[in-house]
N, C-alpha and C positions, 0 to 999 in steps of 0.2 A: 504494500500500500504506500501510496507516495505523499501521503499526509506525516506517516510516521515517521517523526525525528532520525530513528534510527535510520531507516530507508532513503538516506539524502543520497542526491544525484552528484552534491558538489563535496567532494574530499575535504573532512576538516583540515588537513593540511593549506589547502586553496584557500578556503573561508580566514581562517585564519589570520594566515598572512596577506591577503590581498584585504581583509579589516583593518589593518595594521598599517601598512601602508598608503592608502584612504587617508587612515589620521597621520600617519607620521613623516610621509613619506615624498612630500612637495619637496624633493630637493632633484638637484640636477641629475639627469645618468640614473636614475632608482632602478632601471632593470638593465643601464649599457652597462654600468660598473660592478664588479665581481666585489663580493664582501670576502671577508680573511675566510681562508680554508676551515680551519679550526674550526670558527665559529660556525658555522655552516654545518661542519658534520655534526655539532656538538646539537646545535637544532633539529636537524634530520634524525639524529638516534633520538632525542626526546620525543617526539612526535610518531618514531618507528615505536617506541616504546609506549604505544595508546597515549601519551600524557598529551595536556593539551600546553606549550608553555606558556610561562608571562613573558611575555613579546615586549615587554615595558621594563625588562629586569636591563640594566646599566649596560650590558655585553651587547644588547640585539637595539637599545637604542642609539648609540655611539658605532656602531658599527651595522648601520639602517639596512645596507647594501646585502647582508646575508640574508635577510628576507627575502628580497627580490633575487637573490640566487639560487634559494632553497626553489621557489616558484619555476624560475627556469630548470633547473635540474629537475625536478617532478616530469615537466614536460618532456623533457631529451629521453628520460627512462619510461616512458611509457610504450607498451609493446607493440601497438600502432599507434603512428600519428591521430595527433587530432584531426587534423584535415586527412581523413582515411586514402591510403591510396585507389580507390574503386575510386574517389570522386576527383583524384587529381586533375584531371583532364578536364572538368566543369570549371577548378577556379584557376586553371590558368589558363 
């Protein structure tokens, strides 16, 4: 059922960080520029680990840009593109 919370269509990963960046996130480059490695993985296993993080904690606000990297990395690992290859040929 697509009413139930649990049953979300959007990744709380995605929800998450694209909240987060909404608020925090008007600065220049938010998805050109790469945030530190560290931080990013340090995100990604929180979040691989069910938790949901504080996106607000000192680390992820001072270094804003691992947000927007976890976001593209989500993308690049996913097992088909978004734009599926059956439909490539429509949007180009």
């Amino acid at each position: 059922q697509l009413t139930d919370p649990a049953c979300s269509l959007v990744p709380q990963v995605l929800k998450s960080c694209t909240e987060f960046i909404e608020k925090h996130g008007i600065v220049d480059g938010i998805y050109r520029l790469s945030g530190i490695a560290s931080n990013i993985q340090k995100l990604r296993h929180e979040f691989d680990s069910e938790q949901i993080p504080d996106l607000t904690k000192d680390i992820y606000i001072q270094d804003i840009h691992c947000v927007g990297s976890l976001c593209k990395l989500y993308f690049r690992e996913l097992p088909n593109p978004l734009l599926t290859y059956q439909l490539y040929e429509k949007f180009s």
